[in-house]
C-alpha positions in Angstrom: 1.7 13.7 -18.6 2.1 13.7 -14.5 3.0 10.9 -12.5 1.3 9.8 -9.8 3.8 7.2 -7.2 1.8 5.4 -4.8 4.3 3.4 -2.5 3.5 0.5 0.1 4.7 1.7 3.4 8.0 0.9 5.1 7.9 -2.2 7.4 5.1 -1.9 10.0 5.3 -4.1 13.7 3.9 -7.8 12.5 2.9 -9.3 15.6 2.9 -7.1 18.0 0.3 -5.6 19.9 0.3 -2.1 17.7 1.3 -3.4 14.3 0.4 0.7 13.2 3.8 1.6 13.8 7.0 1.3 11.7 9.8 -0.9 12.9 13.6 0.5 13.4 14.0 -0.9 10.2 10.5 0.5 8.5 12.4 3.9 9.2 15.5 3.2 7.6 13.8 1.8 4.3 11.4 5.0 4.0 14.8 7.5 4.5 16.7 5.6 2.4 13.5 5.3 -0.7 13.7 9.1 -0.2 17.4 9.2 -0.7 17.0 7.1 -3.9 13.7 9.0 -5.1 15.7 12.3 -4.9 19.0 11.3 -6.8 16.3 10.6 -9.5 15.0 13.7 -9.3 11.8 13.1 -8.0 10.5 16.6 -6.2 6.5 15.5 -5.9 3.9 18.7 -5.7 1.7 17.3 -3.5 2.0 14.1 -1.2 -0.7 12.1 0.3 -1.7 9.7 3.1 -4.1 7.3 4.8 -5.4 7.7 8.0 -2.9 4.9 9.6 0.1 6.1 11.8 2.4 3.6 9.3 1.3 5.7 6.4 2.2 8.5 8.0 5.5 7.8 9.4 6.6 6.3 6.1 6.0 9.7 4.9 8.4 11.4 6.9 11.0 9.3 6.1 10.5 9.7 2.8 10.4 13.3 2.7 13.2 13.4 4.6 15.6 11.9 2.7 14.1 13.9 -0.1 15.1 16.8 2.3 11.4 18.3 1.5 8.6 19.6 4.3 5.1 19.1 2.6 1.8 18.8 4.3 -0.1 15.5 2.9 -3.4 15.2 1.6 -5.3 13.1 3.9 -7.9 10.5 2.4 -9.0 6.9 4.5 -9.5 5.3 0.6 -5.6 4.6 0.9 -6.0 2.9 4.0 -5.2 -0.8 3.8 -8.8 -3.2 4.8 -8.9 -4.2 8.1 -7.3 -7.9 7.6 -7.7 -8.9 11.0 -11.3 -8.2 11.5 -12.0 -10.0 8.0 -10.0 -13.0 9.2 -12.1 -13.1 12.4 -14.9 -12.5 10.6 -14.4 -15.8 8.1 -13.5 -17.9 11.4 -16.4 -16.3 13.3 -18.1 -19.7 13.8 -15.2 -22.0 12.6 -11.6 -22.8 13.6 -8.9 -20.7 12.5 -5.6 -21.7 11.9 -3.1 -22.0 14.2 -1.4 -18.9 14.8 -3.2 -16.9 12.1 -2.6 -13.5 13.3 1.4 -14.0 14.3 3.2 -16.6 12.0 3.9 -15.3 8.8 3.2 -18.0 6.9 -0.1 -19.0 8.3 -1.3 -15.1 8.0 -0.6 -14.3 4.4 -1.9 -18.4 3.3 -4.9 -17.7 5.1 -5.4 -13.9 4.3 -5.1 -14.7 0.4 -7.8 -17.4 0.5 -10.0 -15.1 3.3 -9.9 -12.3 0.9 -11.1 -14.7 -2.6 -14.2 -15.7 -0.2 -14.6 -12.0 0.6 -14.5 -11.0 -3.2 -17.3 -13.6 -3.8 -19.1 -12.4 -0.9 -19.3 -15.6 1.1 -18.3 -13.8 4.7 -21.0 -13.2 6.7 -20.8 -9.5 7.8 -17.2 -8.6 6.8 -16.2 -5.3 8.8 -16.1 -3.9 5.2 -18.0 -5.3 1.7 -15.6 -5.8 -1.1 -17.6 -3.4 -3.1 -17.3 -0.8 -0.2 -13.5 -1.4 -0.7 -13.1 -0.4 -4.2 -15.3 2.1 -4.2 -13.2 3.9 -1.3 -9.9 3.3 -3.5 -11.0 4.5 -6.6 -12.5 7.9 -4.9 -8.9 7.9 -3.1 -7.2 7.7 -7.0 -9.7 10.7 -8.4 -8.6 12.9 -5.6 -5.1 12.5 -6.2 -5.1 13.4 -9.6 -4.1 16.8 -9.2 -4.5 19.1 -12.0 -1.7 21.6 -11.9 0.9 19.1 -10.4 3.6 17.3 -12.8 4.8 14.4 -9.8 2.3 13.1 -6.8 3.7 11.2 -4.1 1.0 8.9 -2.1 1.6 6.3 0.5 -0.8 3.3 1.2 -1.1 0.0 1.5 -1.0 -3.7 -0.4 -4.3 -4.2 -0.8 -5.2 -0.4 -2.3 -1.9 -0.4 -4.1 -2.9 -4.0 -5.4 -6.5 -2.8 -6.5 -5.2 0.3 -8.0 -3.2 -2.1 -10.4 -5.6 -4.1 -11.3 -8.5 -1.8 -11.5 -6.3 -0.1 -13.9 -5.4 -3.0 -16.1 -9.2 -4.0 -15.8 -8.3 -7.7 -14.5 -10.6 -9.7 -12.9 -10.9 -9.4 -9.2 -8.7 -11.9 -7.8 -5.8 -10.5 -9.2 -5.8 -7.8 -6.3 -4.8 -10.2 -3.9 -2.0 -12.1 -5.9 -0.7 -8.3 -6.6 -1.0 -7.2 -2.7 0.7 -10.6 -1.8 4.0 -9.3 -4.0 3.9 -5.9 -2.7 7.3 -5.2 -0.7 7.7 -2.6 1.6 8.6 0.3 -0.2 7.8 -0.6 -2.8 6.8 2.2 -5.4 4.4 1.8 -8.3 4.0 4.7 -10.6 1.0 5.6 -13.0 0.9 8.0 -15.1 -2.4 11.0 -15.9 -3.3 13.4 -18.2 -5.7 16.7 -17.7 -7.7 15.1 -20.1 -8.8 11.7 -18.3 -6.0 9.0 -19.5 -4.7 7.2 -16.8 -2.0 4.6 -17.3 0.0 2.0 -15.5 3.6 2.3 -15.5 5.5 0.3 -13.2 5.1 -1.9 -10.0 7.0 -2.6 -6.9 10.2 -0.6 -7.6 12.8 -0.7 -4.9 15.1 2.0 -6.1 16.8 2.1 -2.6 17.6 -1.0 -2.9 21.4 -2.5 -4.2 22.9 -6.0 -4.0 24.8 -4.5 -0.7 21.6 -3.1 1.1 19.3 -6.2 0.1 19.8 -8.3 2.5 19.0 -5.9 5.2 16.2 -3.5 2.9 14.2 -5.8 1.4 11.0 -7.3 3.5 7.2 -7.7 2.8 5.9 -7.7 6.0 
């Protein structure tokens, strides 16, 4: 059997004007998840990406601490949705909550209900259908399931790393979101393939560069 890691990116820049960007701190958790990924003797075949710049960067940190130089497979179904547009979407023609797009709290209350009315198909031109969504992560999982490779590294985002586990599991839909909402930065779920089509879950959310000393400063969702 291969394994297949897909891992939520480092922390990104909530609430500022570029949030496609890792923080300081995004680029010390994805050097230090390499660090920990190589002591266990993880040496992945092939790595992958998204399209977005925090994908991407993510990746170098983790393959520097792995102390490995590897050209990534590059496929948009890893991309996270576009949870702004959505929320401005829902609100197109109502009031939003205050400070929906910058306080923490309001964001993530309001994206988990916004994204339950999206999976029922009650926003009114969404900048993506639901549908359109999971369709575009499940061609991303097929095209990492590399044949000749015994480890694949990919880096994404909550809401494709939440799908991907519940696709999986075959729960109903609105166990994406409650999945996505856990996922920590860094965080690396595994699943594990065979040549011959079986495709299993094996872990979620792993922070193996994380100790009691490092958690304070390591360990963030956002």
């Amino acid at each position: 059997m291969a394994e297949l890691f897909v891992i939520r990116h480092a922390q990104a820049s909530f609430g500022a004007a570029d949030y496609d960007r890792l923080s300081d701190l995004g680029h010390r958790q994805s050097r230090a998840l390499g660090l920990a990924l190589a002591e266990r003797g993880v040496r992945p075949d092939a790595v992958a990406v998204g399209t977005q710049r925090r994908h991407r960067e993510t990746l170098e940190g983790i393959l520097t601490g792995l102390g490995m130089d590897m050209t990534p497979q590059v496929h948009p179904g890893l991309n996270e949705f576009d949870f702004t547009a959505l929320l401005n979407a829902r609100f197109r023609d109502a009031p939003a909550p205050d400070n929906m797009h910058t306080d923490r709290k309001s964001h993530f209350r309001t994206l988990r209900d916004t994204v339950l009315a999206w999976q029922r198909g009650e926003i009114k031109d969404p900048p993506e259908t639901w549908a359109a969504f999971t369709a575009r992560v499940e061609s991303a999982r097929q095209s990492l399931l590399h044949r000749d490779a015994r480890q694949v590294l990919a880096v994404s985002s909550g809401g494709p790393i939440g799908q991907l586990v519940a696709a999986t599991l075959g729960t109903p839909p609105d166990r994406q979101i409650e999945l996505q909402l856990q996922a920590r930065n860094c965080g690396v779920t595994r699943f594990v393939y065979s040549a011959r089509g079986a495709f299993f879950f094996h872990g979620f959310n792993e922070t193996p560069h994380i100790t009691a000393a490092t958690e304070k400063e390591l360990l963030t969702y956002s």
